[in-house]
C-alpha positions in Angstrom: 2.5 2.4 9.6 3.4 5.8 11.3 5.8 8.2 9.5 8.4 10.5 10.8 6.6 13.6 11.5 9.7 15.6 10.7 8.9 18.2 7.5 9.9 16.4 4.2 10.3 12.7 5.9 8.8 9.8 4.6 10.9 6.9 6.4 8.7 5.1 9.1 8.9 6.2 12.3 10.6 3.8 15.0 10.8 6.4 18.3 8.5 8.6 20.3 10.2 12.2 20.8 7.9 13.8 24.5 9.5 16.9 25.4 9.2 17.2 30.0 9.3 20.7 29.7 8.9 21.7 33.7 12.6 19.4 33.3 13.9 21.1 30.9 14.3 17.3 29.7 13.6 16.1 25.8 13.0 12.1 26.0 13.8 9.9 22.9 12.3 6.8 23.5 10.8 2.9 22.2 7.6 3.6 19.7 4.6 4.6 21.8 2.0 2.4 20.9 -0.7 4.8 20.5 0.3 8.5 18.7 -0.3 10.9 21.1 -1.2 14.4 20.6 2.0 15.9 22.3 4.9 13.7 21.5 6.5 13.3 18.2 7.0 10.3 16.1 10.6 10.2 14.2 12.9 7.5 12.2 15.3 6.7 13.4 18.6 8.8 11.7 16.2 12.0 13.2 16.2 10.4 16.9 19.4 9.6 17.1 20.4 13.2 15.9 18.2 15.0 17.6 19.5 18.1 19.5 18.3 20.0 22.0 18.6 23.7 23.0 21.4 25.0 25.5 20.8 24.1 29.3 17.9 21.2 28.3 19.2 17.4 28.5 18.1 14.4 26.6 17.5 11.1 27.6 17.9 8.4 24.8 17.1 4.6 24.6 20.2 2.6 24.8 20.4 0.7 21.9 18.7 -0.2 18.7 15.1 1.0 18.1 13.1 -2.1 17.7 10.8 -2.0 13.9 7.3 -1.2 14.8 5.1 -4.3 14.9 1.9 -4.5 13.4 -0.8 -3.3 15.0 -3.4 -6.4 15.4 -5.7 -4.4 14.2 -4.2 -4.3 11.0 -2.8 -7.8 10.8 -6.7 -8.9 11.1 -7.9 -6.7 8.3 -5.0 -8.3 6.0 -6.0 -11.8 7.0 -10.2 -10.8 6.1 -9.5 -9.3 3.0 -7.2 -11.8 1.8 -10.2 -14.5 3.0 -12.5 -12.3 0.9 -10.5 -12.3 -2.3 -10.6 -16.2 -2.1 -14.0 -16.5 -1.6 -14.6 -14.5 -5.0 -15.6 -17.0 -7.9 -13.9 -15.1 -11.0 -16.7 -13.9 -13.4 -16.2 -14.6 -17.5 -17.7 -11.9 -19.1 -21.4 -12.4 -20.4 -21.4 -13.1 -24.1 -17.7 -15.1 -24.2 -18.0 -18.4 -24.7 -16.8 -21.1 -22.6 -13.4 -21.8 -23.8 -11.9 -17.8 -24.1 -12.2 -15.1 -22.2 -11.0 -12.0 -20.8 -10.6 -11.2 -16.9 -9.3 -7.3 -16.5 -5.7 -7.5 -18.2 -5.6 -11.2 -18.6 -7.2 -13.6 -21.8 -7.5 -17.1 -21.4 -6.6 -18.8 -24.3 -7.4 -22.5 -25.4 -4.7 -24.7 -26.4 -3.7 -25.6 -29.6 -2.6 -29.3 -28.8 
């Protein structure tokens, strides 16, 4: 997930900030897709207050910025490591017997029934 590139903001980022500058023209706009070198990513309480010096304009979305989606990408690397994980047997330590057993954190214990 992109971040607000704004100094001391840690909300994710939901609008591209591309400044035309032969326009004198600062453009608020949707979440580019890719980052771009020369365009700013910001949340969205920083693109809808963002101001501009005196004589430029700015040119906002109208309405609500959409939440990012996941990048495919990204949704694919969830879905292999989750398909990884399952595919791991858990391990009992060597030298535990059969019926106890510790796994990181967690001890199996046998019933007392």
């Amino acid at each position: 997930m992109r971040r607000c590139t704004r100094t001391g903001c840690a909300r994710p980022a939901v609008a591209t900030l591309t400044y035309a500058y032969s326009d004198l023209t600062a453009v608020v706009g949707p979440l580019a897709t890719v980052a771009e070198p020369h365009s700013y990513d910001l949340c969205e309480e920083h693109a809808l207050r963002l101001t501009v010096p005196r004589g430029w304009e700015v040119l906002r979305h109208a309405g609500e910025f959409p939440a990012p989606i996941p990048h495919a990408d990204d949704l694919e690397a969830l879905a292999d490591a989750v398909r990884e994980a399952a595919r791991v047997e858990p391990a009992v330590p060597a030298g535990v017997d059969g019926e106890t057993g510790r796994r990181g954190h967690l001890r199996v214990v046998p019933s007392t029934e």
